[in-house]
Residue frames relative to the residue before (quaternion, step in Angstrom):
aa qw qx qy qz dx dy dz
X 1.0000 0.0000 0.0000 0.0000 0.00 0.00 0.00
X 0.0456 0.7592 -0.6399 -0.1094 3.42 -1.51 0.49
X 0.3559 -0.6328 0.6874 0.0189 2.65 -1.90 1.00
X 0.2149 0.7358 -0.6421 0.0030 3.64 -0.76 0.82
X 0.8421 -0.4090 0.2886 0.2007 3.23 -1.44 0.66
X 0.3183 -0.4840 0.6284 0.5191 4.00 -0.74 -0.17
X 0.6216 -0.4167 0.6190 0.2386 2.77 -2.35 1.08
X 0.7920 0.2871 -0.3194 0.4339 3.47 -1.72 0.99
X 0.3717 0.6671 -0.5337 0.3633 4.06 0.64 0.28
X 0.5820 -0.5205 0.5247 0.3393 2.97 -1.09 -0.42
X 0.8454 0.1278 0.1371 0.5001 2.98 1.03 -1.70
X 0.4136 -0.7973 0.4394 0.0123 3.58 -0.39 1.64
X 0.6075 0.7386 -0.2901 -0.0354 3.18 -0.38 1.15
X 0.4722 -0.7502 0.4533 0.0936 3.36 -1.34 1.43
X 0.2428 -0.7603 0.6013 -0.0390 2.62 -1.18 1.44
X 0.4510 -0.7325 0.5092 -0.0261 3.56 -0.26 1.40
X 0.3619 0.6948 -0.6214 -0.0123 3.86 -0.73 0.32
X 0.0137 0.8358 -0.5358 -0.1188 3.22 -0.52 0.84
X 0.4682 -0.6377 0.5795 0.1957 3.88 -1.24 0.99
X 0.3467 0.7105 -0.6103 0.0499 3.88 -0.52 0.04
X 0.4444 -0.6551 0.5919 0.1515 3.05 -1.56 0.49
X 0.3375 -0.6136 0.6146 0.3631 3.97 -0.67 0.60
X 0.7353 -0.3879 0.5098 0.2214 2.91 -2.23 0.58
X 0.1349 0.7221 -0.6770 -0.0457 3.60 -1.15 0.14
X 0.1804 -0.7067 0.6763 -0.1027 2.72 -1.37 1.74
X 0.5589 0.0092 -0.8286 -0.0319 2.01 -2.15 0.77
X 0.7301 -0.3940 0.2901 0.4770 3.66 -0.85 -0.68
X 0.7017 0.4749 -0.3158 0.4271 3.95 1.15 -0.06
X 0.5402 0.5302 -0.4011 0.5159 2.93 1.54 -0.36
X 0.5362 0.4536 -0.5060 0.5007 4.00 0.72 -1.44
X 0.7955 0.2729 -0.3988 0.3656 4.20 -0.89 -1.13
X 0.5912 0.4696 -0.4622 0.4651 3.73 0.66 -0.11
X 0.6363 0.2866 -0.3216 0.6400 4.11 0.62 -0.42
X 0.6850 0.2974 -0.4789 0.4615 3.72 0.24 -0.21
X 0.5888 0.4723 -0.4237 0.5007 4.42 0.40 -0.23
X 0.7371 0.3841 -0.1951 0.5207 4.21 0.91 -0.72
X 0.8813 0.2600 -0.1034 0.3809 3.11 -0.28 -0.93
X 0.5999 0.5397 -0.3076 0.5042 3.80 1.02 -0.44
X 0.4258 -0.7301 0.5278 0.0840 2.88 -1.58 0.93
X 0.0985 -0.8538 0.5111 0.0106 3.52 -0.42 1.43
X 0.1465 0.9138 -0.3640 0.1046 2.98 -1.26 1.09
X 0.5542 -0.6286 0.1379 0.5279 3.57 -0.11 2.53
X 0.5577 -0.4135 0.4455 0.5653 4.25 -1.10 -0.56
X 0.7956 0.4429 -0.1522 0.3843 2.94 -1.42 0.30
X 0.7371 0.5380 -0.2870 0.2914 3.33 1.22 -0.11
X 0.4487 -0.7301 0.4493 0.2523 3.57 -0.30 0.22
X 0.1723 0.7391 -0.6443 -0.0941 4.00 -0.92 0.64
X 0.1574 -0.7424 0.6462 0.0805 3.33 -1.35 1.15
X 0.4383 -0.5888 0.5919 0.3330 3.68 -0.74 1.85
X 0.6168 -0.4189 0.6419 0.1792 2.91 -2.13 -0.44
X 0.5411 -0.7036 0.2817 0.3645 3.65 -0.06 1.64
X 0.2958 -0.7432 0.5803 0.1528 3.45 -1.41 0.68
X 0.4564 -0.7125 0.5140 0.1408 3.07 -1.10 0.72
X 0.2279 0.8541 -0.4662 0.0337 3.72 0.18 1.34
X 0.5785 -0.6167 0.4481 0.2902 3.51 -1.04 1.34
X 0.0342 0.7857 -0.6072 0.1132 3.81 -0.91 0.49
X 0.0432 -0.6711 0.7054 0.2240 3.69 -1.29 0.19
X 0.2942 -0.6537 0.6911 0.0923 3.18 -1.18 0.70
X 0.1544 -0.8494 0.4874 0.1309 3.78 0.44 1.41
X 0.8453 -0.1074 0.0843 0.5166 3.57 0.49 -0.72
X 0.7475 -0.6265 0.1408 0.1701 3.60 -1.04 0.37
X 0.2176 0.7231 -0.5425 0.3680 3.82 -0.11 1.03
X 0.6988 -0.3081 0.5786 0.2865 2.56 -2.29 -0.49
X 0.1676 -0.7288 0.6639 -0.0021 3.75 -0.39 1.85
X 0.1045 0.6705 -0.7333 -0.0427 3.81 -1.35 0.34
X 0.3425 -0.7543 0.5348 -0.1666 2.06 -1.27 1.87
X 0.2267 0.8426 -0.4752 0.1131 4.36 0.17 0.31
X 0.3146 0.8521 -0.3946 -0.1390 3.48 -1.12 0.68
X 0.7071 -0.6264 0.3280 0.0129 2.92 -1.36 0.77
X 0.4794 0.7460 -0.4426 -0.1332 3.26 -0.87 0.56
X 0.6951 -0.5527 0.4477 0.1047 3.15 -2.06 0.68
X 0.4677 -0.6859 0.4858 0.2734 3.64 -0.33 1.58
X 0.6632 -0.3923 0.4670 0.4336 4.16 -1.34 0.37
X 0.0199 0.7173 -0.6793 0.1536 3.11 -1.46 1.38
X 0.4508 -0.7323 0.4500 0.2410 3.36 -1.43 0.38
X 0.4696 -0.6396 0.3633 0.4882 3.54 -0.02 0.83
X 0.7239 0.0184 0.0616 0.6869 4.48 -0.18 -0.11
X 0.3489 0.5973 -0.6365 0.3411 3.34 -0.01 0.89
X 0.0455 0.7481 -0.6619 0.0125 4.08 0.50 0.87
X 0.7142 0.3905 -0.3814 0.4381 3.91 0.31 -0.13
X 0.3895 -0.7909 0.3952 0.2579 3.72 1.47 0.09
X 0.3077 0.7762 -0.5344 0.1315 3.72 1.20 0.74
X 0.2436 0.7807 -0.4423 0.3682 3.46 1.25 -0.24
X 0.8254 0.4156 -0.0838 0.3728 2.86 -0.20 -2.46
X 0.6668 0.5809 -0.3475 0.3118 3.21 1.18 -1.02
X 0.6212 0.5947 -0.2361 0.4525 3.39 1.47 -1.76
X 0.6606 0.4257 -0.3382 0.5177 4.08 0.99 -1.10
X 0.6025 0.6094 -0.3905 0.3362 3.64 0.81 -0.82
X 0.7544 0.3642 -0.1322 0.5299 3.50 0.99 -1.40
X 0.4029 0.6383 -0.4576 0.4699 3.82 0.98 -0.11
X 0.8990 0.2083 -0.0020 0.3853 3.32 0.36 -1.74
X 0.4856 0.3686 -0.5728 0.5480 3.63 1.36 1.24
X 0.4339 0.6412 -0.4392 0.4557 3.65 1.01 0.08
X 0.8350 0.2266 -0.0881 0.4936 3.40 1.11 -0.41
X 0.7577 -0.4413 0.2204 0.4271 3.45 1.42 0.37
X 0.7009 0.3075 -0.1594 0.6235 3.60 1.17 -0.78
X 0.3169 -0.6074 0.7227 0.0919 3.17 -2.13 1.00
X 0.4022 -0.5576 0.6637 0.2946 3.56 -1.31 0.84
X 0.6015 -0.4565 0.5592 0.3421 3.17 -2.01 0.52
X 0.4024 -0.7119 0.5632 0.1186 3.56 -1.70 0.18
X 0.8257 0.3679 0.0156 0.4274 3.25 1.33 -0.63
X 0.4407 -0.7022 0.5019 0.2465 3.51 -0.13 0.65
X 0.2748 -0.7162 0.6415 0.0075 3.85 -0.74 1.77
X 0.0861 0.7906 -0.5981 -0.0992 3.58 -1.12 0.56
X 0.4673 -0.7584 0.3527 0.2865 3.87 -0.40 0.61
X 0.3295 -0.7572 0.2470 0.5070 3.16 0.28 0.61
X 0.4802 -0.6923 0.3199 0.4334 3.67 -1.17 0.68
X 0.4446 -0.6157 0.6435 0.0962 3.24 -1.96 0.28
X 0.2739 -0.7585 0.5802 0.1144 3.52 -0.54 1.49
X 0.2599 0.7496 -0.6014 -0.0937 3.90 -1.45 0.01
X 0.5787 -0.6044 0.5397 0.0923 3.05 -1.46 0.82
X 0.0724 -0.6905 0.7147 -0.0844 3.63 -0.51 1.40
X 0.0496 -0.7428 0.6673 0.0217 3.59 -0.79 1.17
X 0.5169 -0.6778 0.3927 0.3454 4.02 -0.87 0.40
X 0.7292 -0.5377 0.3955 0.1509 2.68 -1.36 0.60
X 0.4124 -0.7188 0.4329 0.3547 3.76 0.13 1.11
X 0.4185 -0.6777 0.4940 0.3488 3.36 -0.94 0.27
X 0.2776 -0.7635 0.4883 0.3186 3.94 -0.90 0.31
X 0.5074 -0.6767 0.4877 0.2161 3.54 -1.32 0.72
């Protein structure tokens, strides 16, 4: 998820959370976590998780955008993508295709007004 500031601050800032899952090797274990624990779904279909709860400060007042995002299975430094290749071919070996594309939600703008002052 990101969070960036209202336009015109001084100071920009993005807060980054990222969810990942570690790698599992060898190859019976990946089709055994990829036959349990993965999420399968007909083409064309759509799964929406159950909202998350994410922790933010909202330092000072504006227009917050808010947008997230996500980012098909990767190898951490894997610039030649063998990872992708090894999870890719695990999981037609068993019937499912990984996504291919990065999904963003569409963003969502809010307004954080200050806090009256007390007397």
């Amino acid at each position: 998820m990101e969070v960036t500031a209202p336009p015109g601050d001084t100071e920009i800032e993005k807060f980054i959370e990222v969810i990942d899952g570690k790698g599992v090797w060898p190859r019976e274990k990946l089709l055994s976590e990829i036959k349990q624990r993965w999420i399968w779904l007909p083409p064309h279909e759509v799964y929406v998780p159950d909202p998350a709860q994410v922790q933010t400060e909202f330092n000072f007042p504006g227009n917050w955008q808010i947008e997230e995002t996500y980012q098909p299975p990767e190898g951490s430094f894997d610039r030649a993508g063998e990872y992708r290749k090894y999870l890719k071919s695990a999981a037609l070996s068993v019937g499912c295709t990984l996504p291919e594309t990065e999904v963003s939600a569409q963003p969502v703008t809010i307004n954080i007004t200050a806090a009256p002052e007390k007397k």
